[in-house]
DONUVEX-417120 format. One record per residue (C-alpha): residue number from 1; residue in one letter; chain; y, x, z. Coordinates in steps of 0.1 Angstrom, whole numbers. Layout:
{NUM,'A','A',{Y,X,Z}};
...
REM end
This chain:
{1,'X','A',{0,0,0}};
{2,'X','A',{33,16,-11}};
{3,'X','A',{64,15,8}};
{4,'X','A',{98,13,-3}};
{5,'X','A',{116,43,2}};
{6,'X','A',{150,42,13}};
{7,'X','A',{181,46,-3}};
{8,'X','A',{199,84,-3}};
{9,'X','A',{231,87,16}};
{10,'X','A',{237,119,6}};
{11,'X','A',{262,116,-16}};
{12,'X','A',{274,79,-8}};
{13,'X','A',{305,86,13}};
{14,'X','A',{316,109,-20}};
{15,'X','A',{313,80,-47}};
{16,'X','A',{323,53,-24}};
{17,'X','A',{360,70,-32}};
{18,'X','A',{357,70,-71}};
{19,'X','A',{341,31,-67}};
{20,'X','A',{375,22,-87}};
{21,'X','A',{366,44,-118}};
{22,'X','A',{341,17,-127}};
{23,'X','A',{371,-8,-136}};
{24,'X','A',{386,16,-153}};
{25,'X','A',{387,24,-192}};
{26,'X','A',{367,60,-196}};
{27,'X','A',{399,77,-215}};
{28,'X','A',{418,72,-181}};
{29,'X','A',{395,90,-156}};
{30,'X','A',{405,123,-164}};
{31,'X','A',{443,115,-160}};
{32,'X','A',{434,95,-125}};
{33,'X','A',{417,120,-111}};
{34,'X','A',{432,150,-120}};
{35,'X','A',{470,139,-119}};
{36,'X','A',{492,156,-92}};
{37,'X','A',{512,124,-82}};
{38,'X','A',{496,111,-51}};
{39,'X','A',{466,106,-36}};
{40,'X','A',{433,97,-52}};
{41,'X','A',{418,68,-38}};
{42,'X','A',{456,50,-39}};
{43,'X','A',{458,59,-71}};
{44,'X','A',{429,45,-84}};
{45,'X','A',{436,15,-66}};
{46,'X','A',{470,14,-80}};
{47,'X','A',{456,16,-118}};
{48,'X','A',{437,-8,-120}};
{49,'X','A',{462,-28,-102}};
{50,'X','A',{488,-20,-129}};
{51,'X','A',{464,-23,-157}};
{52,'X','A',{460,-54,-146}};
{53,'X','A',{499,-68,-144}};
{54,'X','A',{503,-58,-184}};
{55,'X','A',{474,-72,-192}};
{56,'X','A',{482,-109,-181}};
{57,'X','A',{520,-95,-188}};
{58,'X','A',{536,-99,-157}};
{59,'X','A',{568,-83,-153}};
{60,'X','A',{564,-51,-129}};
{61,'X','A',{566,-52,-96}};
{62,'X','A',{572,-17,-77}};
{63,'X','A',{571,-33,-44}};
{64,'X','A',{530,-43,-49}};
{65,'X','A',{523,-8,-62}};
{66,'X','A',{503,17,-38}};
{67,'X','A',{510,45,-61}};
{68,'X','A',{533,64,-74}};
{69,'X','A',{553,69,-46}};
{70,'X','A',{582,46,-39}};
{71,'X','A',{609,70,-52}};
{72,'X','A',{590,71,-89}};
{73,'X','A',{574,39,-87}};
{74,'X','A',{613,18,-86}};
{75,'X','A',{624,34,-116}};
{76,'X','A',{591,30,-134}};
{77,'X','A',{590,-5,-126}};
{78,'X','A',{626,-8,-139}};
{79,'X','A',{617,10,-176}};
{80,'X','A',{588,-14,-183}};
{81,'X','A',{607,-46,-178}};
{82,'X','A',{638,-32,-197}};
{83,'X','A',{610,-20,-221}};
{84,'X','A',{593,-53,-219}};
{85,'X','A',{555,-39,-228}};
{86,'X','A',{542,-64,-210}};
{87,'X','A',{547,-90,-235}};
{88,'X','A',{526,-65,-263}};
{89,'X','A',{501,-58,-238}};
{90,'X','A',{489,-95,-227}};
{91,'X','A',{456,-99,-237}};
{92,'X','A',{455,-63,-253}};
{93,'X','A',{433,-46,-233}};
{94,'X','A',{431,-11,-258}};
{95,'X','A',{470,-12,-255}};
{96,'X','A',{474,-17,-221}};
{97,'X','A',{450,9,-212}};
{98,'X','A',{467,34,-238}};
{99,'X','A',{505,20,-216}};
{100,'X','A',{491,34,-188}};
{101,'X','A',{477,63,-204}};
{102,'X','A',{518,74,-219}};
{103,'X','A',{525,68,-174}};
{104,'X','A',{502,91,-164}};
{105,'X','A',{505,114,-190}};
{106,'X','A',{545,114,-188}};
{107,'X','A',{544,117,-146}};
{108,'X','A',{524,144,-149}};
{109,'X','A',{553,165,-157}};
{110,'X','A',{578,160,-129}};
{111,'X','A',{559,188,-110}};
{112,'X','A',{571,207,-141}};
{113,'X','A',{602,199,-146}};
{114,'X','A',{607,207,-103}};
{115,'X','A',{593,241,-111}};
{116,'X','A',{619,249,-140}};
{117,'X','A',{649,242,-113}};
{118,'X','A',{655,205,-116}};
{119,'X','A',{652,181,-83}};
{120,'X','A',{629,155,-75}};
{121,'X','A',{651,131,-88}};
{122,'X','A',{663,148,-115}};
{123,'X','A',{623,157,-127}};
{124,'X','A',{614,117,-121}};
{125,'X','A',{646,108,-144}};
{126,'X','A',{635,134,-168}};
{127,'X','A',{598,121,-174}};
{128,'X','A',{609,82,-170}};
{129,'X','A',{638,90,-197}};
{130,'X','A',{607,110,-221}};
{131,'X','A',{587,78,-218}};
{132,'X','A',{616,54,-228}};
{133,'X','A',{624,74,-260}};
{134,'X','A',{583,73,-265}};
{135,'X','A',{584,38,-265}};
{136,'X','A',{615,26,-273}};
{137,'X','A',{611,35,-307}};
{138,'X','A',{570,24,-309}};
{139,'X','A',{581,-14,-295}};
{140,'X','A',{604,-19,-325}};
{141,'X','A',{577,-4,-351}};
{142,'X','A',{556,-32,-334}};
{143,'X','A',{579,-54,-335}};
{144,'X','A',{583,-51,-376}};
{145,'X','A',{544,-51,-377}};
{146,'X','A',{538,-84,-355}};
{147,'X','A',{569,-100,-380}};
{148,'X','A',{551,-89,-413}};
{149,'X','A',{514,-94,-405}};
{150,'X','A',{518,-123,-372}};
{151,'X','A',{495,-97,-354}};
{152,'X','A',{495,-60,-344}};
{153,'X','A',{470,-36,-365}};
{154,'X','A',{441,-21,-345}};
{155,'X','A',{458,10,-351}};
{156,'X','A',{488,2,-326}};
{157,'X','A',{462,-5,-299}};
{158,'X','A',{455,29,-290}};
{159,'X','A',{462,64,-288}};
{160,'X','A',{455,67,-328}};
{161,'X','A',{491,56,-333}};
{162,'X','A',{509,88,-351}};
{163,'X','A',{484,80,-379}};
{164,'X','A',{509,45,-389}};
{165,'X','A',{540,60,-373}};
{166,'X','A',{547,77,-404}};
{167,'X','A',{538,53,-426}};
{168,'X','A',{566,31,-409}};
{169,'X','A',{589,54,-417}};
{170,'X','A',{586,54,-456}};
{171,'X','A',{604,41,-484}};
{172,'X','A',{573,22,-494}};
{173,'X','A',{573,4,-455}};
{174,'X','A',{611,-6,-467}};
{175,'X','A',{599,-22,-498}};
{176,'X','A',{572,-40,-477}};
{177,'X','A',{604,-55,-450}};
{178,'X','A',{623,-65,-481}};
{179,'X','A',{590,-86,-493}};
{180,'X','A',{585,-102,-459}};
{181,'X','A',{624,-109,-464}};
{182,'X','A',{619,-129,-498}};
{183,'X','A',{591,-145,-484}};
{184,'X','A',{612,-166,-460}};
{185,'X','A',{630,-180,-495}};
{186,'X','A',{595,-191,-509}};
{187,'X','A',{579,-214,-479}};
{188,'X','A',{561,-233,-506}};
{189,'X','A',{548,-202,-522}};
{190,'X','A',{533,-190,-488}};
{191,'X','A',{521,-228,-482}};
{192,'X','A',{500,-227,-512}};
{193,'X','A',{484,-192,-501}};
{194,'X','A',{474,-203,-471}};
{195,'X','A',{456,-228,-485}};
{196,'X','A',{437,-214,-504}};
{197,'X','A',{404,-219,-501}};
{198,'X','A',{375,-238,-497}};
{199,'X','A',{371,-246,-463}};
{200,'X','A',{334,-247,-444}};
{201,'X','A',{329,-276,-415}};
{202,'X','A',{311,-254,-386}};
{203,'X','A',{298,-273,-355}};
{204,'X','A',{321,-252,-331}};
{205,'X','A',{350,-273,-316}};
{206,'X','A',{383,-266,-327}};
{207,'X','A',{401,-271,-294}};
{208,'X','A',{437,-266,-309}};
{209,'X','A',{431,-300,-324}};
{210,'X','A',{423,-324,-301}};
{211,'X','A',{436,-360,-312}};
{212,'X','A',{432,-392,-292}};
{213,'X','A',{410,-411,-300}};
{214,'X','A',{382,-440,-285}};
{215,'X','A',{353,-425,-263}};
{216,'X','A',{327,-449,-256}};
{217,'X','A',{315,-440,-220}};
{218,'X','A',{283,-458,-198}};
{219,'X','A',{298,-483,-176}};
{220,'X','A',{281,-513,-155}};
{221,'X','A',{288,-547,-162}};
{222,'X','A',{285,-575,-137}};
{223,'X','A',{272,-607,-154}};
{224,'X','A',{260,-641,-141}};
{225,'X','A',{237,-664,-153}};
{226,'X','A',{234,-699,-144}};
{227,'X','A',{198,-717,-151}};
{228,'X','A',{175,-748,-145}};
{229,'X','A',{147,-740,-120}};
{230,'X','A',{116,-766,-124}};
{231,'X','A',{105,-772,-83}};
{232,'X','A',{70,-785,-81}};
{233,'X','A',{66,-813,-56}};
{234,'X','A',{101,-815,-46}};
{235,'X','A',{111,-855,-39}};
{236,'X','A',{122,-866,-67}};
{237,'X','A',{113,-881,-101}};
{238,'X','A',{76,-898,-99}};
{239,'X','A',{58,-881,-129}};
{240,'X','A',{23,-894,-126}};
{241,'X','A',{-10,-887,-106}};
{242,'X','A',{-27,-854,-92}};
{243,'X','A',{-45,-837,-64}};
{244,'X','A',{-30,-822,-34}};
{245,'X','A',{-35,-822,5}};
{246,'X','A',{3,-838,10}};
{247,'X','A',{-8,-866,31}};
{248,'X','A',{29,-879,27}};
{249,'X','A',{23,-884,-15}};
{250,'X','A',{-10,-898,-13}};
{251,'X','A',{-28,-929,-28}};
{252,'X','A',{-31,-961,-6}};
{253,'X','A',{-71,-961,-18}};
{254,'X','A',{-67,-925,1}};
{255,'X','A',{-56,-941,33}};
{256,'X','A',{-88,-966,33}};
{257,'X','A',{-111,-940,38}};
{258,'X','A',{-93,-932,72}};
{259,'X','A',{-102,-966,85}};
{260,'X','A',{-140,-961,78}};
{261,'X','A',{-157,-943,105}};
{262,'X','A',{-182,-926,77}};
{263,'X','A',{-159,-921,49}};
{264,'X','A',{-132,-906,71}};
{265,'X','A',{-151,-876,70}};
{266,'X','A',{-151,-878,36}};
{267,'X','A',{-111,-878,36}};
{268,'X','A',{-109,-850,57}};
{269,'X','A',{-132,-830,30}};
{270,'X','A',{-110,-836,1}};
{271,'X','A',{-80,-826,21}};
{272,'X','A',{-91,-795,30}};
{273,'X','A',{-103,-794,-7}};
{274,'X','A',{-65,-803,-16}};
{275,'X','A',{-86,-830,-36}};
{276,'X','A',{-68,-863,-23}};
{277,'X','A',{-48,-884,-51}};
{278,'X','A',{-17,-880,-50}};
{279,'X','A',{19,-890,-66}};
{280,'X','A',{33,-866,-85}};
{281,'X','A',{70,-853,-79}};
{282,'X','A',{91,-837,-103}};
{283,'X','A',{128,-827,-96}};
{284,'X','A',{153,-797,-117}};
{285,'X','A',{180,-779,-98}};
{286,'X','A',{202,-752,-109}};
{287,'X','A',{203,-717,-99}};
{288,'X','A',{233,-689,-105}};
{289,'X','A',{221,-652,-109}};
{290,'X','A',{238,-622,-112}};
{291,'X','A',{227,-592,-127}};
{292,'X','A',{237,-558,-136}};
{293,'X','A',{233,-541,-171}};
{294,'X','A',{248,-506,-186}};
{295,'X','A',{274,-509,-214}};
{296,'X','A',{292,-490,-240}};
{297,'X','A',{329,-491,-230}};
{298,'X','A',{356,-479,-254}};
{299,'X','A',{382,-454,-235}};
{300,'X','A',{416,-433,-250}};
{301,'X','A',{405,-398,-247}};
{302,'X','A',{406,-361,-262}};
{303,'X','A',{386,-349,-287}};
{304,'X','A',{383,-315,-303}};
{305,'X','A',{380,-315,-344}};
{306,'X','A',{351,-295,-358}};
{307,'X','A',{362,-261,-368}};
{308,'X','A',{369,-253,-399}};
{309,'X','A',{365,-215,-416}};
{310,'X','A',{382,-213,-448}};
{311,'X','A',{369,-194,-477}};
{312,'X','A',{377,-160,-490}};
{313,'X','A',{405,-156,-512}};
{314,'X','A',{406,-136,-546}};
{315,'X','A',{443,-130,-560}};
{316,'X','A',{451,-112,-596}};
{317,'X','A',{487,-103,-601}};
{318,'X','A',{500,-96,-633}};
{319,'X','A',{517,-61,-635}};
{320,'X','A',{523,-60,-673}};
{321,'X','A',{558,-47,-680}};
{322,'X','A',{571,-84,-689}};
{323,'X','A',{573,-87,-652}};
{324,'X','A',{599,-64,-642}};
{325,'X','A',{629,-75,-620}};
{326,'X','A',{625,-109,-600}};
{327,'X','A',{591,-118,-613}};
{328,'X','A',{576,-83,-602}};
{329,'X','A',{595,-97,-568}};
{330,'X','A',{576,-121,-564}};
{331,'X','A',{539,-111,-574}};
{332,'X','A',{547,-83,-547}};
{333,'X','A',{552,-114,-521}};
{334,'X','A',{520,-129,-534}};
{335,'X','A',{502,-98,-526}};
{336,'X','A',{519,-97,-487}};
{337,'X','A',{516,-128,-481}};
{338,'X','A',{478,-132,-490}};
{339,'X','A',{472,-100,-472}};
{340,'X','A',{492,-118,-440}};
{341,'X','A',{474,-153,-442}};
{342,'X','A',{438,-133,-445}};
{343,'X','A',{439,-111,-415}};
{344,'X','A',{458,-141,-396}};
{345,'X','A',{426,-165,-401}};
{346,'X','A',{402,-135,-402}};
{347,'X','A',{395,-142,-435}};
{348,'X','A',{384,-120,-465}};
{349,'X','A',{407,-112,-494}};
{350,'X','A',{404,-90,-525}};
{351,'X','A',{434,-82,-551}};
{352,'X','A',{429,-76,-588}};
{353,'X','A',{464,-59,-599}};
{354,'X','A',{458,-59,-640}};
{355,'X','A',{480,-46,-668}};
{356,'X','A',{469,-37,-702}};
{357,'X','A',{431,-32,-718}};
{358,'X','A',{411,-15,-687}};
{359,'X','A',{439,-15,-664}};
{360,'X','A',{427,-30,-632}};
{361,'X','A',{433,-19,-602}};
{362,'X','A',{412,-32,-574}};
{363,'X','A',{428,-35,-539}};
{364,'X','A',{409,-38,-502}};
{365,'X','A',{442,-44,-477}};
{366,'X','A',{427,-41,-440}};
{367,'X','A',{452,-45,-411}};
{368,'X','A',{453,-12,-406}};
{369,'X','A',{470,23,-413}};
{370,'X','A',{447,29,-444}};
{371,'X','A',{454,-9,-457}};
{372,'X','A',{488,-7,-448}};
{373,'X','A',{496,27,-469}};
{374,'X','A',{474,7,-497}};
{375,'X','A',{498,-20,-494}};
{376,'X','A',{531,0,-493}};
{377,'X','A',{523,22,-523}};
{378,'X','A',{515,-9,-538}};
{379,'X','A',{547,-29,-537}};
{380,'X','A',{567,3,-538}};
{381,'X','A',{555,13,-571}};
{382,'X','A',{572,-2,-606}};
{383,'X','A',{549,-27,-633}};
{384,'X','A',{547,-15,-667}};
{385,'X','A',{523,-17,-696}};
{386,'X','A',{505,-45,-714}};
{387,'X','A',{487,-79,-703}};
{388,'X','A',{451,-79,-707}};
{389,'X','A',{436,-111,-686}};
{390,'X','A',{404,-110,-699}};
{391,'X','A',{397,-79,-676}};
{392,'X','A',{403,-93,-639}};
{393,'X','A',{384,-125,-652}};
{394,'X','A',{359,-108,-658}};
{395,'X','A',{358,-88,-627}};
{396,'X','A',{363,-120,-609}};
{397,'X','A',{333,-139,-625}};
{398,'X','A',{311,-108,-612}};
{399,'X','A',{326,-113,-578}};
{400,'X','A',{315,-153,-579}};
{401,'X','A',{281,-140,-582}};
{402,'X','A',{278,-127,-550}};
{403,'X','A',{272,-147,-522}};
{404,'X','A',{297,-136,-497}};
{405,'X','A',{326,-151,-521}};
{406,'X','A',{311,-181,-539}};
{407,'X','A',{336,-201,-520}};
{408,'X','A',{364,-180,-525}};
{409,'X','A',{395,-197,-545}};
{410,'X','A',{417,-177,-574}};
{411,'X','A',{454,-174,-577}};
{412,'X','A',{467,-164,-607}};
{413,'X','A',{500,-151,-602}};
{414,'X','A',{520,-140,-637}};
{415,'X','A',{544,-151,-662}};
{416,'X','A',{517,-167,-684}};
{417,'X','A',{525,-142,-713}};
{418,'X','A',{486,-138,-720}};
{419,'X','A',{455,-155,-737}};
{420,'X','A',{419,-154,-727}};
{421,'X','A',{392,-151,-754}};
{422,'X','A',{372,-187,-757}};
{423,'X','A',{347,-165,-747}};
{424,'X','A',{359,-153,-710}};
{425,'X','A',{374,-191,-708}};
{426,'X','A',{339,-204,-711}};
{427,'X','A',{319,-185,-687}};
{428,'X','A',{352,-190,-661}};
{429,'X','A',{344,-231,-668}};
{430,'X','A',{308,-228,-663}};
{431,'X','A',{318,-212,-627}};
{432,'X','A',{341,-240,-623}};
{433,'X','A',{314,-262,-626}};
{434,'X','A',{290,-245,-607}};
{435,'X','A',{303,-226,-580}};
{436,'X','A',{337,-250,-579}};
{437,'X','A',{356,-225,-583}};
{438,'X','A',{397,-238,-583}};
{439,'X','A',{420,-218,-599}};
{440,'X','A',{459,-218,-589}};
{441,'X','A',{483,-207,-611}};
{442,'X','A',{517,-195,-596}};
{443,'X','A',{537,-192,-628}};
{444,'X','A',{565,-167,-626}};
{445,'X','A',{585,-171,-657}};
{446,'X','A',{608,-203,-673}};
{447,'X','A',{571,-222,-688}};
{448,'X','A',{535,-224,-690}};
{449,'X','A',{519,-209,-720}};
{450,'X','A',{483,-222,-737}};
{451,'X','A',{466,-195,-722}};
{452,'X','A',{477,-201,-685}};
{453,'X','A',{469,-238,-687}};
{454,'X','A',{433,-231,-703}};
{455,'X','A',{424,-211,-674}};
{456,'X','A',{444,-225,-641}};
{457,'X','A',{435,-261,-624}};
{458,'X','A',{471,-263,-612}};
{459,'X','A',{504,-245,-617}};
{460,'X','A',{530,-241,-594}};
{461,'X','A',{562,-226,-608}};
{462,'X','A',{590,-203,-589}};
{463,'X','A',{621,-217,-613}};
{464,'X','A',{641,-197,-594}};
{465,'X','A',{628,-162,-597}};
{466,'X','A',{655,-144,-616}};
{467,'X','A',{674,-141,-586}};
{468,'X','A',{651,-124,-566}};
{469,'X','A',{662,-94,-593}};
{470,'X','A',{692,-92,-589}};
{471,'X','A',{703,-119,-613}};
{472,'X','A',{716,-151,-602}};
{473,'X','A',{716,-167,-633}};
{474,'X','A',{696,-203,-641}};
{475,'X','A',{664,-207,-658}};
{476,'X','A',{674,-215,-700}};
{477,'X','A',{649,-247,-699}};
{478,'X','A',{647,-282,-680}};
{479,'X','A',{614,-276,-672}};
{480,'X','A',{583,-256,-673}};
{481,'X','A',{560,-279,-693}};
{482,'X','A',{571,-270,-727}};
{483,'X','A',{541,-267,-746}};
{484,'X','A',{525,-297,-725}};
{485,'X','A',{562,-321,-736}};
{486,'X','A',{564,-310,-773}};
{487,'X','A',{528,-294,-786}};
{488,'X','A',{502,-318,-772}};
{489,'X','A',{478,-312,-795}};
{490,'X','A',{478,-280,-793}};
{491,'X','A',{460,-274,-757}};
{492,'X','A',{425,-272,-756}};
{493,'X','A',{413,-294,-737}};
{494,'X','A',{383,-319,-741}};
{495,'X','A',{398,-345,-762}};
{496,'X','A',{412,-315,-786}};
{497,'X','A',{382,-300,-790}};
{498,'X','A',{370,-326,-795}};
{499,'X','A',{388,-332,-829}};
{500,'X','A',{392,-296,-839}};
{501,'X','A',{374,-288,-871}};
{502,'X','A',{373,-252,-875}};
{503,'X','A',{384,-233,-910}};
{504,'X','A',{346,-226,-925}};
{505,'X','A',{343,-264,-920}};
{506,'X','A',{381,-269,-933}};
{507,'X','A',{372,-248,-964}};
{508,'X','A',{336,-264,-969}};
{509,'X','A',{353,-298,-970}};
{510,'X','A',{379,-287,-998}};
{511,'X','A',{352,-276,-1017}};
{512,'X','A',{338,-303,-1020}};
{513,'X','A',{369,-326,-1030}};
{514,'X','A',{361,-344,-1000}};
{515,'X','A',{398,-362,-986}};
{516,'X','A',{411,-377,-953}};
{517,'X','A',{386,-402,-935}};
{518,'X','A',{357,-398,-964}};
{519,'X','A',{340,-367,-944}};
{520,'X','A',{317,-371,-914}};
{521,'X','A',{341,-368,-882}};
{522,'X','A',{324,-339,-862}};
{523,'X','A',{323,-304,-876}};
{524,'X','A',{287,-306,-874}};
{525,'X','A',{284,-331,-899}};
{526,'X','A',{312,-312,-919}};
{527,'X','A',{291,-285,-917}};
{528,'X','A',{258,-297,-933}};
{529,'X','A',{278,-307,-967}};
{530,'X','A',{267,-287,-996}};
{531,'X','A',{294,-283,-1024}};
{532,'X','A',{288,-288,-1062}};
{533,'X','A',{276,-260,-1081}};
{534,'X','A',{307,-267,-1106}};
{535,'X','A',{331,-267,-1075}};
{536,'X','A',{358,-236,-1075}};
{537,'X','A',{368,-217,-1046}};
REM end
């Protein structure tokens, strides 16, 4: 039979004191233990204790604080709220622990700064002032990145942050501020991104949208129930004849046998036989009964929608030289603001940036440094060349066919000066039809072309782009649908095709001096004519 053996306490007085590393992030233990503010265990203590303040994002409160001492710890206190980090860190734990990271990292150095000359107070108001300047200038880069993107990149969480402070200083970070800018003039533009698409019904509860509505919950209902009882024997209504032992109901022929002293015996017999004729008494009365049963009762309450992912998104923007000025303006803001709605609803996003013949350049923009110098090169860089659509479509269709963005929705973002081949048009239908793919068009010029209304379900036109160049000057037409007002016939849509007769049938007709109405109607009947031997060309 084994026994237990007890626990060591060796070494248990020694880790009872570092107990407090184990709430504790593991980049901060070096700092917490080694740091020549203080004493351990209070400092610990006090870590986790201001850890704790940013990350629900309370303002700082020196007077709560066992560590640093009181002389640094007032000061301190005073540089986060004018600072305000606490309203970054709530609910951020990787940023609150690299906060507190920058104190103990800054602190560290008054012991320096007394051993170059400078007093106590004068080494506290040096390393307090170093970690202002740190962070004075990192809460307005945040500041930029929560108004362009709604949310801070994982690279502004943590100690990895040089790697995007750079980048924020760019030209090509300026470019992307002057997008977000413009965006604020296009709210149905951004609208229309954002919805985009297809949404997918999950059976998680969306508690940001509860609506009112009638909750049937189990209650008990009281009811009564009058009835008509049927009471044997009770005085009453005279029905007919029977047996019984009621000597009260019985026959008069019953009562002779009493008065024999032979047959009396007999009486006695049938009574306790319950033989004895009888009368027969009938009588109703009425009886109220209440009973309980459950029931279904309608209430006014909360309830918590379904939630609902949306699909992927796939964007091709048009940088063909036709767009420089305000339309290359606004494709840029069609690129930012997909990248902003996609990250916002954690949703996945892919850009096809196409020019001429092979020019497509395929973008992944992740919410962070890599994504964001992707981005800025991006909308800092100028559109020239040709227009080629049949490329992204293409690349699009092979997209379609895997199964992480077969609900995915395209926006087509250009000034419609291009024309896909029937070819490219009919394999994009057949993914209509079979994938329901939607296509929206955002048409940057002054009107739709044949080859933007082939391939887009709908078409929402910025008539006001010019300006966004530069140029405040109005668009030369009354409306977009130009070629849809004046050239119906010449779309191709079902009903066209429908009536299109190609030119081998065309010239197979004249050939055979056939004339208006005298021909079969289809091009397949056109087709199967065979002209005269004597006919000329």
């Amino acid at each position: 039979m084994s026994v237990a053996l007890p626990q060591p306490l060796l070494f248990e007085t020694g880790e009872q004191r570092l107990a407090a590393l184990e709430q504790l992030a593991r980049p901060l233990w070096l700092g917490g233990l080694t740091h020549s503010q203080g004493s351990l265990e209070p400092r610990l203590l006090a870590m986790n204790a201001l850890r704790e303040e940013l990350f629900t994002g309370r303002s700082a409160q020196a007077a709560n604080w066992q560590w640093p001492p009181e002389a640094i710890a007032r000061p301190l206190a005073q540089t986060l709220n004018v600072l305000d980090l606490q309203r970054f860190c709530q609910e951020q734990a990787q940023l609150s622990d690299t906060v507190l990271l920058s104190i103990l990292f800054h602190l560290d150095f008054i012991v320096d700064y007394q051993d170059r000359g400078a007093t106590a107070t004068q080494a506290t108001a040096m390393a307090l002032a170093a970690f202002a300047d740190d962070w004075r200038e990192r809460s307005g880069q945040m500041d930029e990145l929560i108004q362009v993107f709604g949310l801070l990149p994982e690279d502004a969480k943590h100690s990895r942050w040089d790697q995007l402070r750079g980048l924020l200083r760019s030209s090509g970070w300026q470019e992307v501020l002057r997008i977000h800018r413009m965006l604020e003039q296009l709210p149905e533009l951004a609208k229309i991104i954002r919805e985009l698409g297809r949404s997918r019904v999950t059976e998680t509860p969306d508690d940001r949208t509860q609506a009112t509505v009638p909750v049937l919950d189990t209650a008990v209902a009281h009811k009564t129930e009058e009835r008509t009882v049927h009471v044997p024997d009770m005085p009453g209504q005279t029905r007919g004849i029977h047996r019984s032992d009621r000597i009260a109901r019985m026959l008069p022929s019953e009562t002779m046998l009493l008065t024999h002293p032979r047959l009396r015996l007999l009486w006695h017999a049938r009574r306790a036989e319950r033989t004895l004729l009888s009368y027969e008494d009938d009588d109703r009365m009425s009886e109220v009964r209440q009973h309980q049963s459950q029931v279904q009762q309608p209430r006014p309450g909360p309830q918590a929608a379904l939630q609902a992912i949306a699909g992927p998104m796939l964007i091709c923007v048009d940088t063909s030289g036709s767009m420089q000025g305000g339309a290359e303006a606004v494709a840029k803001a069609v690129v930012l603001e997909a990248m902003r709605s996609a990250h916002a609803n954690q949703r996945a996003c892919h850009v096809f940036a196409f020019g001429g013949d092979g020019e497509v350049l395929e973008l992944e923009l992740g919410l962070h440094s890599a994504g964001i110098e992707r981005l800025s090169n991006f909308l800092g860089q100028a559109f020239r060349g040709g227009t080629d659509i049949c490329g992204p479509l293409e690349r699009v269709i092979a997209k379609m066919e895997e199964v992480r963005w077969q609900r995915a929705d395209l926006l087509l973002a250009t000034d419609g000066e291009f024309g896909a081949t029937p070819e490219v048009a009919a394999r994009l239908g057949a993914i209509k039809q079979s994938l329901g793919l939607r296509v929206q068009g955002v048409l940057i010029g002054d009107r739709e072309t044949l080859g933007m209304m082939e391939v887009c379900d709908a078409i929402y036109a910025v008539r006001n782009w010019r300006r966004f160049g530069g140029v405040h000057v109005e668009s030369p037409v009354h409306t977009a649908s130009l070629t849809a007002l004046y050239f119906p016939a010449a779309l191709r849509n079902a009903e066209n095709r429908a009536t299109t007769v190609s030119g081998d049938a065309t010239s197979a007709a004249v050939r055979a001096g056939l004339l208006r109405g005298s021909a079969a109607s289809t091009e397949k009947d056109t087709a199967q004519l065979t002209p005269p031997s004597d006919a000329s060309p």
